[in-house]
C-alpha positions in Angstrom: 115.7 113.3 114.6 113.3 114.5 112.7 109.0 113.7 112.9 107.9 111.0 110.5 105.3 113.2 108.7 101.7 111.6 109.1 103.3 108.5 110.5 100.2 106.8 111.6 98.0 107.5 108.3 100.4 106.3 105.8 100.7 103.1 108.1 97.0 102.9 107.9 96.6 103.6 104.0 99.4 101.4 102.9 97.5 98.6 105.4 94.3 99.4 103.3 96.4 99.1 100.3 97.9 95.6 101.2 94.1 94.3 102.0 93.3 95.3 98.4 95.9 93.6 97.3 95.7 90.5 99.1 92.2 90.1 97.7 92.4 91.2 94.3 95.9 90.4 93.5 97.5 91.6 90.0 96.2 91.8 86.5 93.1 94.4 87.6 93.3 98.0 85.6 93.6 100.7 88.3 90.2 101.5 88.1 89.5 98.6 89.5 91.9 99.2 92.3 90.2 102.5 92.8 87.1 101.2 93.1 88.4 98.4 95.6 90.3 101.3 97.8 87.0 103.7 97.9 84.9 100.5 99.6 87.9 99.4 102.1 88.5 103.6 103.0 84.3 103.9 103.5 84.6 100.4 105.4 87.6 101.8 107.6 85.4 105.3 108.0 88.6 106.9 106.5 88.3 110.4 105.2 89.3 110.5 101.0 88.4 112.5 98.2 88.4 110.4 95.0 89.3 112.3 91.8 90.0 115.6 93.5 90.5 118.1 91.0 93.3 121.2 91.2 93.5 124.0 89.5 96.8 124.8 87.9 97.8 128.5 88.6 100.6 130.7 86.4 101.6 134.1 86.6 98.3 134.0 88.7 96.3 133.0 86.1 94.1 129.6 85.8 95.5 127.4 83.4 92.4 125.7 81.6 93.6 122.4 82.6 93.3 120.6 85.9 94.9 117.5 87.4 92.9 115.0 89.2 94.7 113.4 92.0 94.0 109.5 92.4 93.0 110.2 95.8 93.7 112.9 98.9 93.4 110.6 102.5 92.8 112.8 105.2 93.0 116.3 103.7 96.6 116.3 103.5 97.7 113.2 101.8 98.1 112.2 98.1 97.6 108.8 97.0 98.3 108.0 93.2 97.8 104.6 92.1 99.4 102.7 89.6 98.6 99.0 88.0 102.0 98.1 86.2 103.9 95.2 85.8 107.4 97.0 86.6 109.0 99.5 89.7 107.3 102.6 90.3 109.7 105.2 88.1 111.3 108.6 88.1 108.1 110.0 85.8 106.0 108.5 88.7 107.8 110.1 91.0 107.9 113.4 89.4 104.0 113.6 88.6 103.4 113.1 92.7 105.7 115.3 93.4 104.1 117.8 90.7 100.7 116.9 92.9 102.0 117.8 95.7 103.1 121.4 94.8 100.1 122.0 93.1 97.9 121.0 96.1 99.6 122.2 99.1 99.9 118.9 100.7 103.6 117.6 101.7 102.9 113.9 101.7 102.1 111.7 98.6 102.5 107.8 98.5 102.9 105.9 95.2 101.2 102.6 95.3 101.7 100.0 92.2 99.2 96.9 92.3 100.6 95.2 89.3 103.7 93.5 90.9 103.5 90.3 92.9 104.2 92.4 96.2 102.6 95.4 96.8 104.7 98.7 95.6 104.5 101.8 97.6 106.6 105.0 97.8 106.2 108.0 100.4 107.1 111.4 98.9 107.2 114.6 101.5 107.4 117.7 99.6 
């Protein structure tokens, strides 16, 4: 059997996660989610980057535009967020996984605060 990649701090992230949740609730934009998760990861002394910014490289060339993750926990782990009423998707899916690649990091959770019940999803790229 294979090791559960960064085990412990995906348990601890989605825990931060579910706090935010249980005191905001739904119907907040994801900014204010963001904002929410920055106090709670600085209240928990947790290492994030907000808005981390990669460059996009082709044919080993810069491309002139970036992508900004939603977060990177820990050095190594991507955290989009989404604030939407249904499932997290495929196109969800595919623009972590496009983060991941482009970062160098192999773990990336989705995490939707617009359902009744926390949403997450754990990539490993």
């Amino acid at each position: 059997m294979s090791e559960f990649l960064f085990r412990q701090e995906t348990y601890e992230i989605i825990g931060l996660c579910m706090e935010v949740h249980r005191i905001l609730g739904t119907g907040f934009s994801e900014i204010v989610y963001k904002d929410a998760m920055t106090v709670e990861a600085r209240l928990r002394e947790f290492a994030i980057e907000r808005e981390k910014k990669f460059e996009i490289v082709y044919k080993e060339k810069i491309l002139p535009h970036n992508f900004f993750a939603d977060f990177v926990f820990f050095d190594e782990i991507i955290v989009e967020i989404k604030a939407i009423d249904k499932q997290i998707t495929d196109e969800h899916i595919a623009q972590t996984l496009n983060y991941l690649k482009i970062s160098g990091c192999r773990v990336g959770l989705i995490i939707n605060f617009g359902r009744k019940s926390l949403e997450h999803r754990r990539l490993i790229f």
